[in-house]
DRENDO-335135 format. One record per residue: residue number from 0; chain; residue in three letters; x, y, z of N, C-alpha, C in turn. Coordinates in pm, whole numbers. Each point is the difference from the previous one (the first is absolute). Layout:
<vofis>
{vofi NUM,A,ALA,{X,Y,Z},{X,Y,Z},{X,Y,Z}} ...
</vofis>
This chain:
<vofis>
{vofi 0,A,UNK,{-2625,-3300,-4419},{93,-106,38},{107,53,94}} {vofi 1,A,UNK,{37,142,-35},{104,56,86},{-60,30,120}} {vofi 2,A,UNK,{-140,14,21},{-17,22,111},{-45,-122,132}} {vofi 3,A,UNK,{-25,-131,-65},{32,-114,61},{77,-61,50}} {vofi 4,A,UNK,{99,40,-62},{152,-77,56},{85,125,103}} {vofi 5,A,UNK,{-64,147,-9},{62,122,89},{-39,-110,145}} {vofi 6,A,UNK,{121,40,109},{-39,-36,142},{-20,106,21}} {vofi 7,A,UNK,{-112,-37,117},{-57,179,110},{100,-27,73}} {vofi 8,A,UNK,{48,136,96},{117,29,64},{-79,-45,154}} {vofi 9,A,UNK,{87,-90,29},{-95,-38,131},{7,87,85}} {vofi 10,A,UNK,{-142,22,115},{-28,126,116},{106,-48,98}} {vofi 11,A,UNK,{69,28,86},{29,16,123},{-29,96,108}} {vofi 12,A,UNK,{41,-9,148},{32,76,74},{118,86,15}} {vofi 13,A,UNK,{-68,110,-20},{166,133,0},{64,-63,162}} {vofi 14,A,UNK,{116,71,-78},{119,-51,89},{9,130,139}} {vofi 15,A,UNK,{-12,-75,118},{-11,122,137},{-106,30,43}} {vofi 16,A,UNK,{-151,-95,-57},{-102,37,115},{-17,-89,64}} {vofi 17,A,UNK,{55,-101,59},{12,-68,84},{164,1,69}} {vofi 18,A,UNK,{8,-31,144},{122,13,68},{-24,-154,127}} {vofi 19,A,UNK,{116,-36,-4},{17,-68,105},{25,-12,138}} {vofi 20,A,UNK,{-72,31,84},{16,-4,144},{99,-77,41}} {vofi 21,A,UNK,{155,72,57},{24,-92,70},{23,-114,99}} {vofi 22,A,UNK,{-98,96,105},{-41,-49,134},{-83,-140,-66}} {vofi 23,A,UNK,{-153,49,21},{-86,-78,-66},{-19,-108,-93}} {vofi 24,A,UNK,{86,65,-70},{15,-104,-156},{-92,-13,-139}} {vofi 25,A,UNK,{-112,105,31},{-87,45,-24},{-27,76,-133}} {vofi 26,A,UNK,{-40,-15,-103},{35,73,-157},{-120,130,49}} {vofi 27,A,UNK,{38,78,7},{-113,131,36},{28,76,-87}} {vofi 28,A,UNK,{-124,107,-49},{0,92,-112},{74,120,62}} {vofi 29,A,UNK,{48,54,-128},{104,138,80},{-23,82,10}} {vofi 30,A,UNK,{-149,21,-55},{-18,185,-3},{-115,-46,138}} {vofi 31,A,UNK,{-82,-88,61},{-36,-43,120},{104,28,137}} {vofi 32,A,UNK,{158,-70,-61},{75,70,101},{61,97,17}} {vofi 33,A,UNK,{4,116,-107},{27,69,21},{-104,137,28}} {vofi 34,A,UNK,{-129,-43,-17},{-91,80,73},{17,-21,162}} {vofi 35,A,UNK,{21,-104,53},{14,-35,155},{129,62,35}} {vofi 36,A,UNK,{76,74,-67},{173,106,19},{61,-153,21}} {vofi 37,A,UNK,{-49,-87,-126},{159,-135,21},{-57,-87,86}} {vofi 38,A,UNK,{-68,-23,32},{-13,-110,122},{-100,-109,-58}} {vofi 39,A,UNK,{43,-156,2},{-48,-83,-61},{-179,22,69}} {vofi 40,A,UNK,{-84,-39,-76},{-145,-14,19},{2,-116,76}} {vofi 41,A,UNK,{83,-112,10},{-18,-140,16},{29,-59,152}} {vofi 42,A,UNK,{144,83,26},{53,-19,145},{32,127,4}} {vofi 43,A,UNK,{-7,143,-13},{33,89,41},{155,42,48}} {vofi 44,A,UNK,{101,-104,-135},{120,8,-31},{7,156,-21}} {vofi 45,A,UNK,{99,74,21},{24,142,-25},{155,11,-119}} {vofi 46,A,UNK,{-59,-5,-106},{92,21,-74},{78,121,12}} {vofi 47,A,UNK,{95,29,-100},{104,88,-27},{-98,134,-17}} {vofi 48,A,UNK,{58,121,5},{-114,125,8},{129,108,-17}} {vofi 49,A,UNK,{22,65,-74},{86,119,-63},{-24,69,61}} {vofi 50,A,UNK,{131,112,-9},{16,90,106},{-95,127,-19}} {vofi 51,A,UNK,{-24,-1,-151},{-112,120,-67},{-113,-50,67}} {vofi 52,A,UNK,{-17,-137,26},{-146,-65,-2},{-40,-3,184}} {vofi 53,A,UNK,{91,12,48},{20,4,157},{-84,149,30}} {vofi 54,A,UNK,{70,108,-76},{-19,97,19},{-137,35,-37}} {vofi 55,A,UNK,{-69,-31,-117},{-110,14,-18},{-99,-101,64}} {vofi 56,A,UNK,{39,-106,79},{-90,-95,78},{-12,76,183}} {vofi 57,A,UNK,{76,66,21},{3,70,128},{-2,170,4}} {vofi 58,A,UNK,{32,79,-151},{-46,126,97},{-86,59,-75}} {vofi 59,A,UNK,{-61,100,24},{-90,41,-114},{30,52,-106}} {vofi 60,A,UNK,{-109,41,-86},{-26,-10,-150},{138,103,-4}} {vofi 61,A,UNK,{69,7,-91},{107,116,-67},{66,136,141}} {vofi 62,A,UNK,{-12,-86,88},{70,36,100},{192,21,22}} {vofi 63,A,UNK,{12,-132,-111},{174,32,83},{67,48,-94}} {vofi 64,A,UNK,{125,106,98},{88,57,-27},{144,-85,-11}} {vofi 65,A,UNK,{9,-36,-159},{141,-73,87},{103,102,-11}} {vofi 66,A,UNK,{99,-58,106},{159,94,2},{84,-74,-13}} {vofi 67,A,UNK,{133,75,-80},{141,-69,0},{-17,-61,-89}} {vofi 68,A,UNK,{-77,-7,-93},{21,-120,-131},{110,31,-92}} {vofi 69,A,UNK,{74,138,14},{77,5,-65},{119,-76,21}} {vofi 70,A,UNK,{32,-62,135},{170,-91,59},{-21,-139,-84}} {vofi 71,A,UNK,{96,-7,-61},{66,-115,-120},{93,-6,90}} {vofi 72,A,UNK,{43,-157,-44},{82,-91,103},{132,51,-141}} {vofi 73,A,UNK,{107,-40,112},{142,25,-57},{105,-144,-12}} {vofi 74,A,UNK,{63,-12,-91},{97,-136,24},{97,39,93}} {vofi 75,A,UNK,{-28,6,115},{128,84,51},{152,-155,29}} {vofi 76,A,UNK,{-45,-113,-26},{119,-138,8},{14,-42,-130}} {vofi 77,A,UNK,{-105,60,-101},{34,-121,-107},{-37,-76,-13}} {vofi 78,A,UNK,{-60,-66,20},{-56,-114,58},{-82,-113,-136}} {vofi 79,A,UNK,{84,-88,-50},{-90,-78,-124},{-17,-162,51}} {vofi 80,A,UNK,{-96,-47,-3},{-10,-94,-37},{-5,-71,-131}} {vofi 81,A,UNK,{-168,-19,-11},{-7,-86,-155},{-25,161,-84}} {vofi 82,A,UNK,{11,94,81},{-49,130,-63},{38,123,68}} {vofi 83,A,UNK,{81,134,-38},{39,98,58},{-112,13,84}} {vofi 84,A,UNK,{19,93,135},{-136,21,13},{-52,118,23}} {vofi 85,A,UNK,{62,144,-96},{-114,52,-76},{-81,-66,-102}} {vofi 86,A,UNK,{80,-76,-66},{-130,-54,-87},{-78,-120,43}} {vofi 87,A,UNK,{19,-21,104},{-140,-91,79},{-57,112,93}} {vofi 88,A,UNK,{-2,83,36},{-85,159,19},{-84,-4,-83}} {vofi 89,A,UNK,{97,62,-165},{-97,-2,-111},{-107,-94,-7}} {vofi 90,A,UNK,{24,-137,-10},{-122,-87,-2},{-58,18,88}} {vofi 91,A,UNK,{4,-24,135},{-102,36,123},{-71,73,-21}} {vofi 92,A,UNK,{-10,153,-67},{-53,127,23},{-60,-60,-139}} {vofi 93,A,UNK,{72,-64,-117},{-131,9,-131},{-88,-93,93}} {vofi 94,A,UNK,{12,-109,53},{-88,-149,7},{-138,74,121}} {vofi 95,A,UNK,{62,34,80},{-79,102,107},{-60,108,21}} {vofi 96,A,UNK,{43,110,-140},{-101,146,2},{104,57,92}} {vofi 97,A,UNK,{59,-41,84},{83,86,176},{116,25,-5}} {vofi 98,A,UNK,{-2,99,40},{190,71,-27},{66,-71,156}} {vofi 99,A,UNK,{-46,-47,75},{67,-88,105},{-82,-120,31}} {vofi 100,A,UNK,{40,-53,140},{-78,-114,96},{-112,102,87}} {vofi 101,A,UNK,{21,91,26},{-61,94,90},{-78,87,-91}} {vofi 102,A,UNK,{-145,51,105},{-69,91,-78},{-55,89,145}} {vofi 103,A,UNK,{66,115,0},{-57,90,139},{-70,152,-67}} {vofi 104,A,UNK,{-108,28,129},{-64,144,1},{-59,10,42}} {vofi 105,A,UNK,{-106,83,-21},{-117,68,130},{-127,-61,-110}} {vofi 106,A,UNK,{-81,-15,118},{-168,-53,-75},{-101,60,130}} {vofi 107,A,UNK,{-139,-102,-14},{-74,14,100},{-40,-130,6}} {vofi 108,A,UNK,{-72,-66,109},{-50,-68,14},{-139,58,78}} {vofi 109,A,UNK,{-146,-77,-81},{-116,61,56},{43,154,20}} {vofi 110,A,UNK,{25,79,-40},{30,151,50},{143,25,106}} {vofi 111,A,UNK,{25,-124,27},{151,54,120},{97,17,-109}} {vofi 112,A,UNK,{96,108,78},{117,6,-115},{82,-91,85}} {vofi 113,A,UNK,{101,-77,-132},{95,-72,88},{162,-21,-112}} {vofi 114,A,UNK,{37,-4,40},{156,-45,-111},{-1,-168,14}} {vofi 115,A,UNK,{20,-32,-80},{-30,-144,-86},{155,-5,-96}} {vofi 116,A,UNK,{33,-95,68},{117,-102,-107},{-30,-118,-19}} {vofi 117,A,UNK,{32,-96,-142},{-17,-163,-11},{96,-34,-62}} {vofi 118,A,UNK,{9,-110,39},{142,-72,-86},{-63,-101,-90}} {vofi 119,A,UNK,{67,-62,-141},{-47,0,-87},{90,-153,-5}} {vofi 120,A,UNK,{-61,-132,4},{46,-107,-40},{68,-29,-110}} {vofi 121,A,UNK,{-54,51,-111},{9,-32,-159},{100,78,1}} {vofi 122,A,UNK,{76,87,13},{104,85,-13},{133,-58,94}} {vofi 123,A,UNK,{75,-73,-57},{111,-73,75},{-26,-66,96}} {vofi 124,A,UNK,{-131,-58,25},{-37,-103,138},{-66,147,68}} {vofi 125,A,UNK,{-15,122,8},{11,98,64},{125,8,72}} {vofi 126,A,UNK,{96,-6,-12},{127,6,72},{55,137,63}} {vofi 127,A,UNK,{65,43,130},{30,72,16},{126,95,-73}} {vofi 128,A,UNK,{-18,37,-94},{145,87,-68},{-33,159,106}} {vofi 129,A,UNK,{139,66,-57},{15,128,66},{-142,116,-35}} {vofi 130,A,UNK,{-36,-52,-128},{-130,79,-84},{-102,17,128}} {vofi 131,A,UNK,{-49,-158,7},{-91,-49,103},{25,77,148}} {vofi 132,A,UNK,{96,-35,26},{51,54,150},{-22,132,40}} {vofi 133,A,UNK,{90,97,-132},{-46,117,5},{-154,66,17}} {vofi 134,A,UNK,{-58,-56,-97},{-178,20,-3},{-59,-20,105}} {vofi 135,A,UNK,{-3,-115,62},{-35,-3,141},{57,83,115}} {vofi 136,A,UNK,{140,-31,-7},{41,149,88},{-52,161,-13}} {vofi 137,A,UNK,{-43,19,-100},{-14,123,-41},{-185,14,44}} {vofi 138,A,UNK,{-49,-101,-84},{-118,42,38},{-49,-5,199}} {vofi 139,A,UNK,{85,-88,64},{-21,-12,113},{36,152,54}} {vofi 140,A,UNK,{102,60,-38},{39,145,25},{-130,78,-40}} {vofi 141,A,UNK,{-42,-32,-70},{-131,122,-32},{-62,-44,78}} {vofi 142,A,UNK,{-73,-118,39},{-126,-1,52},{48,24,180}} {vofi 143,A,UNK,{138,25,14},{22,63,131},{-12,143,28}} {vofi 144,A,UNK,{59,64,-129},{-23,147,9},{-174,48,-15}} {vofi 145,A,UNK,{-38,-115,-57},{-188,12,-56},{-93,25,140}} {vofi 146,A,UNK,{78,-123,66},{-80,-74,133},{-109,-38,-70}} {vofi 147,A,UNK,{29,-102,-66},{-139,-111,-94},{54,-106,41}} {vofi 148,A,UNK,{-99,-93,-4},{7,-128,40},{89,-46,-99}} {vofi 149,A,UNK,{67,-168,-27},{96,-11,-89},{-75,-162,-58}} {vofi 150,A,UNK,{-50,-26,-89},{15,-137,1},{119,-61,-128}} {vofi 151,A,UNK,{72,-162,-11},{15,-42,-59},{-23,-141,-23}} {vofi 152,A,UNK,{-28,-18,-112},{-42,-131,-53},{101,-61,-54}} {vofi 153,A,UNK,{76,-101,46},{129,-66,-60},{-66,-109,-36}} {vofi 154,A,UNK,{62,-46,-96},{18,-88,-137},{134,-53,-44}} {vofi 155,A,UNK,{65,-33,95},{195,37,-31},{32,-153,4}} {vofi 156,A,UNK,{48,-101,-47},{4,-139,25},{161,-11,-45}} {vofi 157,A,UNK,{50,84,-46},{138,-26,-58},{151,59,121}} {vofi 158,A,UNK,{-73,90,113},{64,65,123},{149,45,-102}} {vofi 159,A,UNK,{105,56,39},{81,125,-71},{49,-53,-84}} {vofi 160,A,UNK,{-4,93,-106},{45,-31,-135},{137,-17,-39}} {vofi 161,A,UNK,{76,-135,-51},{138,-15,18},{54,58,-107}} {vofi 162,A,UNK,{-77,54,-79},{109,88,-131},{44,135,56}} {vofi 163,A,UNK,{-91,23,48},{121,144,144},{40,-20,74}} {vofi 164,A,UNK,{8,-152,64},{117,-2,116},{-70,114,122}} {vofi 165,A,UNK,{108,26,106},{2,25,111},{-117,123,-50}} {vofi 166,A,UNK,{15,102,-87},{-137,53,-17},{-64,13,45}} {vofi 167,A,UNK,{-30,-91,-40},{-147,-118,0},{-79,16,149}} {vofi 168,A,UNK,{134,-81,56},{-42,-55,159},{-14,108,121}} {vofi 169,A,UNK,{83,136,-91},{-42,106,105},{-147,83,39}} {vofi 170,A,UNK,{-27,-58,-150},{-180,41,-1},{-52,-45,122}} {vofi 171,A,UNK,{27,-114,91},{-78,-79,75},{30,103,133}} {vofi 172,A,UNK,{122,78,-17},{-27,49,167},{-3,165,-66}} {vofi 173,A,UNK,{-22,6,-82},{-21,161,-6},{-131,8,-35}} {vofi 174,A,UNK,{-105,-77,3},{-140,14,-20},{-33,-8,131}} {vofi 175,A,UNK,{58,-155,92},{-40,-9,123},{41,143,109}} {vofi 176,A,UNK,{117,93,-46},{35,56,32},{-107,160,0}} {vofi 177,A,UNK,{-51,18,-117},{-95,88,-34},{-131,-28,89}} {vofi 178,A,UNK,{-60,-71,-34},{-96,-105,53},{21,69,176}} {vofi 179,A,UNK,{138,-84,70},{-4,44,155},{-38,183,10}} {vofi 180,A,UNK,{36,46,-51},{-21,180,-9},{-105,30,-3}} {vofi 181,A,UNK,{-40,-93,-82},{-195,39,-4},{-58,-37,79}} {vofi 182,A,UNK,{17,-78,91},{-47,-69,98},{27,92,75}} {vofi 183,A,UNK,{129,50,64},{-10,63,101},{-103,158,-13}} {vofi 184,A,UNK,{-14,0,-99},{-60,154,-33},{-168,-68,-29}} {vofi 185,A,UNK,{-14,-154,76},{-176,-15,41},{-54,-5,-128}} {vofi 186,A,UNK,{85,-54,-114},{-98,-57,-122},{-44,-91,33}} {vofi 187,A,UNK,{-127,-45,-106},{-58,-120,-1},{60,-66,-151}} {vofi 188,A,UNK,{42,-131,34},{77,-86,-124},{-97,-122,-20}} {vofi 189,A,UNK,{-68,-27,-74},{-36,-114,-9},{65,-92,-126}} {vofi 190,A,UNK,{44,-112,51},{41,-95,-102},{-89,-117,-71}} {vofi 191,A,UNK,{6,9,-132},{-98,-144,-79},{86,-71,-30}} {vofi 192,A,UNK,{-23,-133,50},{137,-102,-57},{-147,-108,-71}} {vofi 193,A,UNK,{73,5,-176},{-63,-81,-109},{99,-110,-14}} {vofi 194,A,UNK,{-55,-81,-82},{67,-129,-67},{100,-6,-108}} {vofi 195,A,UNK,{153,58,-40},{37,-62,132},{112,166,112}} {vofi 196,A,UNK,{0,-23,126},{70,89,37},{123,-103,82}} {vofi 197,A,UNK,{145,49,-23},{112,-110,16},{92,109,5}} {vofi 198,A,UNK,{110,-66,63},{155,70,-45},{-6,131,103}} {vofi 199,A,UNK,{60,69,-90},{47,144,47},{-111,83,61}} {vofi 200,A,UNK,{-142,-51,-100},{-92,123,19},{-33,-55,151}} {vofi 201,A,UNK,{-71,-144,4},{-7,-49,129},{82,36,163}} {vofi 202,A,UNK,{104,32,-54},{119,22,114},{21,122,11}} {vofi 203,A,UNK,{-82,82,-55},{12,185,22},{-155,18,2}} {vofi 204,A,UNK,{-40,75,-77},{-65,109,-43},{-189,-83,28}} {vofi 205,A,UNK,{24,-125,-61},{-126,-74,22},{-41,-58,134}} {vofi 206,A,UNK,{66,-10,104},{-34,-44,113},{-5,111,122}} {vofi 207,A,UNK,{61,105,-41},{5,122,96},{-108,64,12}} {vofi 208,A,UNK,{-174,-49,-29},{-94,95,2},{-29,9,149}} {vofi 209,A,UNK,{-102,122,43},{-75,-38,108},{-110,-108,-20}} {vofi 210,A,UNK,{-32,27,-125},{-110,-103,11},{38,-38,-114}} {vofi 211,A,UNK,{-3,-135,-21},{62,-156,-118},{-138,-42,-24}} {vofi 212,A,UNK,{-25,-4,-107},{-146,-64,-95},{88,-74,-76}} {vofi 213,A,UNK,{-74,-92,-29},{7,-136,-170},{-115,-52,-59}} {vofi 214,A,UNK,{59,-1,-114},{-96,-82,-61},{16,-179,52}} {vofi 215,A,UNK,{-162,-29,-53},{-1,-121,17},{152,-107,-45}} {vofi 216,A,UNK,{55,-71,51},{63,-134,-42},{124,80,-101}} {vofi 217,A,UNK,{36,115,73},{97,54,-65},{173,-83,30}} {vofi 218,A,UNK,{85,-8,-47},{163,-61,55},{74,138,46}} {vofi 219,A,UNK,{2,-15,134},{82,123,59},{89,-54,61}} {vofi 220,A,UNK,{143,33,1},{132,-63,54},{106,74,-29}} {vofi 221,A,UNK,{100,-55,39},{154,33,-28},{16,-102,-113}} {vofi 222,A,UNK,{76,-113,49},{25,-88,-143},{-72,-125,2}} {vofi 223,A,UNK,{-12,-28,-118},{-113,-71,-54},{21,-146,51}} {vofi 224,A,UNK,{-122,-73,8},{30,-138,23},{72,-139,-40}} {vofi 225,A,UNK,{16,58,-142},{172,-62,-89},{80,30,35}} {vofi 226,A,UNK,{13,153,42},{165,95,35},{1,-94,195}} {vofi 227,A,UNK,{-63,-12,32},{-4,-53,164},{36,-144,-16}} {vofi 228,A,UNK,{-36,-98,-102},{57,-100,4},{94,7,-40}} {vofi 229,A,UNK,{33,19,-111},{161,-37,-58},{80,52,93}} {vofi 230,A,UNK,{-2,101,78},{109,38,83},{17,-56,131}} {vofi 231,A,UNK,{-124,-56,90},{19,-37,107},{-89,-107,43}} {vofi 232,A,UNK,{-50,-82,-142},{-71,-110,19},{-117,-29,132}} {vofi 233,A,UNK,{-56,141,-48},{-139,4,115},{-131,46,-48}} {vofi 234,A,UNK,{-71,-118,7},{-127,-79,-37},{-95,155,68}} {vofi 235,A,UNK,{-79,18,-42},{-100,169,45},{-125,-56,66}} {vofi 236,A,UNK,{-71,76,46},{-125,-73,77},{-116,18,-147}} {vofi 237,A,UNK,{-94,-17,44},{-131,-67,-123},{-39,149,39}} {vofi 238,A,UNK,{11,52,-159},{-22,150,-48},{35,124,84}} {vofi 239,A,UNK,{172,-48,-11},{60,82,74},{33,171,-129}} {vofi 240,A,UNK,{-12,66,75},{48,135,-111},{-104,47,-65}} {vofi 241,A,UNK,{-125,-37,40},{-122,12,-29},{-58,127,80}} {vofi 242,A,UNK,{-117,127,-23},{-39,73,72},{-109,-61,102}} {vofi 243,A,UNK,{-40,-101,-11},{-82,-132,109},{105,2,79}} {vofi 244,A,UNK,{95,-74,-11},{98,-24,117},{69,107,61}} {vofi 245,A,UNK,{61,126,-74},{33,110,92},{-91,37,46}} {vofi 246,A,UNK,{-134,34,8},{-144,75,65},{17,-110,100}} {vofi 247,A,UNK,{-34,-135,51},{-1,-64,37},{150,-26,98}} {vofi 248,A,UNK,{103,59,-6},{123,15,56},{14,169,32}} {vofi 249,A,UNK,{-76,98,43},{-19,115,11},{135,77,-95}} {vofi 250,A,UNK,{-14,-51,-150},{92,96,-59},{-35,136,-43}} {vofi 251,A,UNK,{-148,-43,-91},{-76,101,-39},{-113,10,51}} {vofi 252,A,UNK,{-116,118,10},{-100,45,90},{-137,-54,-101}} {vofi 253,A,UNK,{-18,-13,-112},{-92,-48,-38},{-5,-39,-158}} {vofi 254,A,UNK,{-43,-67,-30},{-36,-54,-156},{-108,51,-64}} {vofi 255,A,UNK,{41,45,-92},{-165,120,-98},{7,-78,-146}} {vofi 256,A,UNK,{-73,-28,-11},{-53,-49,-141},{21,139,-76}} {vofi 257,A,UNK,{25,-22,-130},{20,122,-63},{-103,75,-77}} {vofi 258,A,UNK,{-127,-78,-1},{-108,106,-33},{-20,66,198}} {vofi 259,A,UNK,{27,14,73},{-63,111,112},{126,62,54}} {vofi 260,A,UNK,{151,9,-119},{130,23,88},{-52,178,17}} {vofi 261,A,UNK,{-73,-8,-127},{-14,216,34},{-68,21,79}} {vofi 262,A,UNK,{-149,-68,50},{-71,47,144},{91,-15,93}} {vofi 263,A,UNK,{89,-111,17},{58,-8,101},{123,77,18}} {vofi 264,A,UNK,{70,32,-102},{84,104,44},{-104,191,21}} {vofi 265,A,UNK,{-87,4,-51},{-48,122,33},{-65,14,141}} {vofi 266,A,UNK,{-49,-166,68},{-81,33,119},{181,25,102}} {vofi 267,A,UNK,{86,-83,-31},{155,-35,112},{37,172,13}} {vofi 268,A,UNK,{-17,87,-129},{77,115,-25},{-123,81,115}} {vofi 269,A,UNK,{-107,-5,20},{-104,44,53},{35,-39,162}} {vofi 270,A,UNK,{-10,-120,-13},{30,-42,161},{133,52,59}} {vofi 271,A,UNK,{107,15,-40},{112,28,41},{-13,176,22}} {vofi 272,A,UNK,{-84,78,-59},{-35,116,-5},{82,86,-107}} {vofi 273,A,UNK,{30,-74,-73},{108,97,-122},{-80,13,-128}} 
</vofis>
C-alpha cells in the first residue's frame, strides 16, 4: 500500500545543457557549442570565450609561459562604491580563476614563438586598471627586447577602470607609448578585436596594430550606442560599431572566424617574415 501511494520523482533536464543564442534566438546544446570554441552551430554567433580558453584555442598544446602574474592591483583612491574595491578584486579573482583583466606571455603558434596578451571580459568588463596596463606594457617590452612578433586579443568593453581614477587612464598612453618603441625597433603587432572591444582598450592598445583582425559581428567603438544618444541625441547608422561596418569603412584589415584565427595568425606571422 505504501508503495502505491509513494510518487516517482519526476525525470527532468539537468540544468546548463542547453544555452540560448542571443543573436539567433536559437536553444542550442552547450557542449555542441563549446566544441565549435563558443560559436553558435545555428548562425555562427561567437559567444563569450575566456582568456584561459583563448589561449588554448590559438597556441599550441602546453606552450605558454605566462609572466607578471604576480602584479595585484592597489586601492591607491579608496575608492567604494556598493563595495570597497579590494573586496570587489576579491570577488572578481574568486568568480574568474584570474588575478587581473589581463593575461600576458610567451607561447607558440604552429611552432612560431610569439608573446601573446588577452584581456578578459568577465573580470571587471575587462577594464583597463594599472594591473592591466602594466602587463601589457611589460610584456610589449619583452617581446621588443625578444624581437617576437606581439599579438593581442582584447576583450575590454568596460575602457579605464574608475575605481583608480587617473591611474587608470594613464594605462592608455603608456601601453600606446610602449607599443610606439616597438614599432620603431620593426616589431610585428598584431591586434584581435572580440565582442566586445570599447572604451579605453579601443582608444589605445586595440587599434594600434599593423594588422587589425575581428571576429565576426564583434561591437568595436569608443562609446556605446546608449552613451551616444543620451549625450548628443544621434541616431547611428544600421549596424554601426559592428566589425562588418569598420572592415567595410577601412578600420580593420580583415574578419576571421574564430575556428581559422590560429592558421591565420601563423600564415600573417610568416608573410610579414617574423
Amino acid at each position: 500500500m505504501v508503495l502505491k501511494n509513494r510518487q516517482k520523482a519526476k525525470r527532468g533536464i539537468p540544468a546548463g545543457l542547453w544555452i540560448l543564442c542571443p543573436s539567433c534566438k536559437a536553444t542550442v546544446y552547450r557542449k555542441e557549442v563549446e566544441e565549435r570554441l563558443n560559436v553558435c552551430p545555428e548562425c555562427d554567433w561567437h559567444f563569450y570565450l575566456s582568456a584561459r580558453d583563448r589561449i588554448r584555442s590559438l597556441l599550441d598544446p602546453n606552450s605558454f609561459e605566462e609572466w607578471f602574474s604576480e602584479l595585484r592591483s592597489c586601492d591607491a583612491i579608496g575608492f567604494v562604491d556598493r563595495m570597497p574595491y579590494p573586496e570587489r578584486l576579491k570577488k572578481e579573482q574568486e568568480k574568474t580563476g584570474l588575478t587581473e583583466a589581463a593575461v600576458v606571455g610567451k607561447g607558440y603558434i604552429r611552432g612560431r614563438p610569439v608573446v601573446f596578451g588577452v584581456t578578459d571580459f568577465a573580470f571587471m568588463a575587462g577594464s583597463m586598471g594599472s594591473v592591466v596596463g602594466e602587463k601589457l606594457t611589460a610584456a610589449i617590452e619583452e617581446a621588443t627586447r625578444l624581437r617576437l612578433p606581439l599579438i593581442i586579443v582584447s576583450g575590454s568593453g568596460g575602457g579605464a577602470r574608475m575605481q583608480e581614477g587617473i591611474l587608470s587612464l594613464m594605462q592608455m598612453a603608456k601601453v600606446s607609448a610602449a607599443l610606439a618603441r616597438y614599432d620603431q625597433a620593426n616589431g610585428l603587432y598584431i591586434s584581435v578585436l572580440t565582442n566586445p572591444t570599447m572604451g579605453g582598450a579601443a582608444a589605445s592598445f586595440a587599434t594600434l596594430g599593423d594588422i587589425i583582425l575581428a571576429e565576426p559581428r564583434a561591437l568595436i567603438g569608443f562609446a556605446g550606442q546608449r552613451t551616444i544618444w543620451a549625450t548628443v541625441r544621434l541616431e547611428l547608422p544600421e549596424g554601426f560599431q559592428t566589425s562588418e561596418f569598420l572592415l567595410q569603412h577601412g578600420f580593420i584589415d580583415r574578419i576571421v572566424h574564430r575556428k581559422d584565427l590560429r592558421t591565420e595568425l601563423a600564415r600573417l606571422i610568416d608573410y610579414c617574415g617574423k
